[in-house]
C-alpha positions as CSV (number, residue, x, y, z in Angstrom):
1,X,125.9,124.7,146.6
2,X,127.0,124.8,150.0
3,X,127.7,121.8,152.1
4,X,124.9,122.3,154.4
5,X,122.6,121.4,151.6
6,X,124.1,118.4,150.9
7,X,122.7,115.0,153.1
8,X,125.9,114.2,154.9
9,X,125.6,110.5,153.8
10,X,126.6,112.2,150.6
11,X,129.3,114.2,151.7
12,X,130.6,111.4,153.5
13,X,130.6,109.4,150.3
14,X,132.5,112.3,148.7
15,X,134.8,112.6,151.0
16,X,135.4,108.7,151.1
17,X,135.7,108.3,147.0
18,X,138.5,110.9,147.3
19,X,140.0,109.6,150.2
20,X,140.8,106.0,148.2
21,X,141.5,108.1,145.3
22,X,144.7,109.4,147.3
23,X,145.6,106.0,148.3
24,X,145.4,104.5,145.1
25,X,147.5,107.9,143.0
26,X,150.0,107.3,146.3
27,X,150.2,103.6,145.1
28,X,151.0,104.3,141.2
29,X,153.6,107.0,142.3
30,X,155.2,104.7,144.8
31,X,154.8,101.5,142.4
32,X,156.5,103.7,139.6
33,X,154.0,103.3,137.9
34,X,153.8,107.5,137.7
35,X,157.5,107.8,137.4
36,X,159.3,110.8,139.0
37,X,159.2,113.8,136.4
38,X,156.3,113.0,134.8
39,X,153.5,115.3,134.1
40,X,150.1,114.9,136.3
41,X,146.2,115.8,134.6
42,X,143.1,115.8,136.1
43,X,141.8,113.7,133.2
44,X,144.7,111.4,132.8
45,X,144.4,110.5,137.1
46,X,140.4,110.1,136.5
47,X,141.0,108.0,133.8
48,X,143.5,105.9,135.3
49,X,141.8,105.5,138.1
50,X,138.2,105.1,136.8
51,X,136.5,107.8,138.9
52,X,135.4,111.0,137.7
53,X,137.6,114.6,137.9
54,X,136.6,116.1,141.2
55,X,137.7,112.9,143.1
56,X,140.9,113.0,141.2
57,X,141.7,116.7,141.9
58,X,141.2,116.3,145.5
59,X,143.3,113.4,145.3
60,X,146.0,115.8,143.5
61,X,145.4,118.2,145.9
62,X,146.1,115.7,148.6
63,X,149.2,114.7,147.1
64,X,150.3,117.6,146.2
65,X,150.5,118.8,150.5
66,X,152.6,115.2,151.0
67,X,155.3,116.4,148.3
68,X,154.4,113.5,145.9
69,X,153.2,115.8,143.7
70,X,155.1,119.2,142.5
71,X,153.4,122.3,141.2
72,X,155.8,124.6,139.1
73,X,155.6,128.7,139.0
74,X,153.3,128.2,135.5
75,X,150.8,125.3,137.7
76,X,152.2,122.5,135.7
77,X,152.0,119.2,137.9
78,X,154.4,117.0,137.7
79,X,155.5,113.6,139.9
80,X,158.0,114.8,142.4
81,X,162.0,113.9,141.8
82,X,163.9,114.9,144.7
83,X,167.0,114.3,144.2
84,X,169.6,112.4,146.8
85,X,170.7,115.5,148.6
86,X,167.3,117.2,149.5
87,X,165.9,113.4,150.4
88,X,169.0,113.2,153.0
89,X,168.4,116.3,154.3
90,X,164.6,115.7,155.3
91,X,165.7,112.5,157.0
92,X,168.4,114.6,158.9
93,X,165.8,116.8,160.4
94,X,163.7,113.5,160.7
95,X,166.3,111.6,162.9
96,X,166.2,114.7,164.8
97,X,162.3,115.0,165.2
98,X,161.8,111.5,166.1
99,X,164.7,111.0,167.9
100,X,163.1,113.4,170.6
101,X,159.3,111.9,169.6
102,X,160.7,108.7,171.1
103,X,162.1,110.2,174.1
104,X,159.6,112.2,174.9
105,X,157.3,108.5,173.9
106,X,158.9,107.1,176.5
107,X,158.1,109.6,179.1
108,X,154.5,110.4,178.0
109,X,152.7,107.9,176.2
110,X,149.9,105.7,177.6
111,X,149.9,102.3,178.2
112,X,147.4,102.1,175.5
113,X,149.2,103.9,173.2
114,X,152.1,102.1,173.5
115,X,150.2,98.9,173.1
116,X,149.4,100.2,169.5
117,X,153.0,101.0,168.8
118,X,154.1,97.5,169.9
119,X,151.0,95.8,167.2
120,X,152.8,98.1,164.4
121,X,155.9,96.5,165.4
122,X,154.4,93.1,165.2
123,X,152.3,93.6,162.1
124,X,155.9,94.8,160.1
125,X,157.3,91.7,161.4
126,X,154.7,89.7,160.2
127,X,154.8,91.2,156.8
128,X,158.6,91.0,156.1
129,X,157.9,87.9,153.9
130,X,154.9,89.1,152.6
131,X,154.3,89.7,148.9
132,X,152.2,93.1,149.1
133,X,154.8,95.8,149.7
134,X,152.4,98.0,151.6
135,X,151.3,95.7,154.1
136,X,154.9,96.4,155.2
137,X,155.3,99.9,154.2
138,X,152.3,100.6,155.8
139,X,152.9,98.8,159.6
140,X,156.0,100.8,159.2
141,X,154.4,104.2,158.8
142,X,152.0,103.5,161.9
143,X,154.9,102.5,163.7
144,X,156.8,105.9,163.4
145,X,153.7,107.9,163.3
146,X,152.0,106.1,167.0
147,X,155.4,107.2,168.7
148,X,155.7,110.7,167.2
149,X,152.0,111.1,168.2
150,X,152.6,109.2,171.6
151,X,155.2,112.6,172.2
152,X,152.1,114.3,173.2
153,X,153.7,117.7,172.0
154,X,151.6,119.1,168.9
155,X,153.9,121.2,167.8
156,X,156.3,118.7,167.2
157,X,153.6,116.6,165.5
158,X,153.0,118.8,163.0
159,X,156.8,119.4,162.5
160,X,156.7,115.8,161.4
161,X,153.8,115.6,159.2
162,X,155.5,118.3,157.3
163,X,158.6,116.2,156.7
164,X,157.7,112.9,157.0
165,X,155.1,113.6,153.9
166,X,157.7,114.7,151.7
167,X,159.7,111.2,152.4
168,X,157.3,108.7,151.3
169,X,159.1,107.9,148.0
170,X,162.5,107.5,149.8
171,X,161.3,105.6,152.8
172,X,159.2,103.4,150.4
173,X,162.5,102.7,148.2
174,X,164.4,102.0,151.4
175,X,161.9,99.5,152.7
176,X,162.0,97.7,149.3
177,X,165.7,97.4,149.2
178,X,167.1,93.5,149.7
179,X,167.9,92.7,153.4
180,X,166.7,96.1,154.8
181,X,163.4,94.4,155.9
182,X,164.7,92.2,158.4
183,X,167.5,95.0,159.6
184,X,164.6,97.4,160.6
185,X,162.2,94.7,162.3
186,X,165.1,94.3,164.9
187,X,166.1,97.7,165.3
188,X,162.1,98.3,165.7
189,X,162.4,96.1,168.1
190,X,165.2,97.8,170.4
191,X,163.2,101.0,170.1
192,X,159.7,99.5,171.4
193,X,161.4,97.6,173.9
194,X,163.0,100.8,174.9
195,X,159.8,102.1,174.8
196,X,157.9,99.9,176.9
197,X,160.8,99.9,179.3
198,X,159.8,103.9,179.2
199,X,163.9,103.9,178.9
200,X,163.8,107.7,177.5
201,X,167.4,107.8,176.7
202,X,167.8,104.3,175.0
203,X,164.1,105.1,172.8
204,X,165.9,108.6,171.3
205,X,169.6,106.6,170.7
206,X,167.7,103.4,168.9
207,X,165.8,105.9,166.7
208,X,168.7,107.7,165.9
209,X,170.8,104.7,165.1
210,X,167.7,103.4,163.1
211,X,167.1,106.6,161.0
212,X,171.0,106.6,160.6
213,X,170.9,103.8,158.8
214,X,168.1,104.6,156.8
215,X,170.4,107.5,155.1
216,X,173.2,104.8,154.7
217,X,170.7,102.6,152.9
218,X,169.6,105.6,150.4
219,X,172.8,106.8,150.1
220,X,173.5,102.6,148.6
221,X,170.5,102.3,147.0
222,X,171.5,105.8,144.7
223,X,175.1,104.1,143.9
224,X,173.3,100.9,142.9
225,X,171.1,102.9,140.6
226,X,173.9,104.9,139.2
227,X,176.0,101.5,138.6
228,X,173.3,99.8,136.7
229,X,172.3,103.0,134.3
């Protein structure tokens, strides 16, 4: 049947169940719950997640343009496992992208916008001794996405979806490690205050010094893993 037939407050609905759907599959995969390598069904998600299968394959799908999820060359899905190399090169080309999202932030963004990048800032801070993981993880998110979109350059927002959707699992992993919570609320701090300064040159360098360290905390987190299998 085609859409057009269907009362919107239905397709709304739809859209909404699937939409939560994501959030929720995002959660297990990030909680480990759905461990890297692992297979992914259309039953086993609906099930899981107590809704029925078209929710859950849009929800896939959904997942499955982020890089959480990996379809082989026979359409087998299966939990993505990148391993430390690829993960270190997407954040190479990340540093890059929002390096110049931040200068160009600077330079472009409104005084609304960077209001909303500010609240990100202080919503992280306030969740650094939170219990719930993705209150923090998600301020964070908001935080690098309301610059990149503050850039005002589409092209290089879309550059960044593509990337930044693939790191999830690593930046999630990062954010958990011990310590790294309180490292990256102050240098979120130097790059809104550079920012709000509209300090164009400072905003790129504290990104870059901030997504810097983000490889140096994977690049840890990997030999602490190694030393403790």
């Amino acid at each position: 049947m085609s859409t057009n037939h269907i009362p919107r407050s239905a397709r709304l609905t739809r859209s909404s169940l699937s939409e939560r759907a994501a959030v929720s599959l995002r959660k297990l995969i990030l909680r480990n719950t759905l461990p890297p390598g692992s297979p992914v069904t259309e039953r086993e998600i609906s099930d899981q997640l107590g809704i029925s299968r078209t929710p859950a394959r849009e929800a896939i799908r959904t997942l499955v343009g982020e890089g959480l999820i990996v379809v082989s060359d026979t359409g087998r899905l299966t939990i993505a496992n990148p391993d430390l190399e690829a993960i270190i090169n997407l954040v190479q080309v990340l540093r890059v992208l929002e390096g110049l999202a931040s200068e160009l932030a600077a330079k472009n963004a409104s005084d609304s916008e960077l209001n909303s990048i500010e609240q990100s800032h202080i919503k992280m801070a306030d969740a650094v001794a939170d219990s719930s993981d993705f209150k923090y993880f998600d301020a964070n998110i908001a935080f690098h996405r309301a610059i990149v979109a503050a850039s005002h350059n589409p092209a290089l927002v879309q550059a960044h979806k593509f990337i930044d959707d693939q790191l999830y699992q690593a930046r999630f992993r990062s954010s958990r490690k011990q310590g790294r919570r309180e490292i990256a609320i102050e240098e979120h701090g130097r790059i809104a205050a550079a920012l709000l300064a509209r300090d164009s040159d400072e905003a790129r360098s504290a990104m870059t010094h901030h997504l810097t360290t983000t490889i140096h905390n994977l690049h840890a987190i990997e030999k602490e893993t190694k030393s403790e299998s």
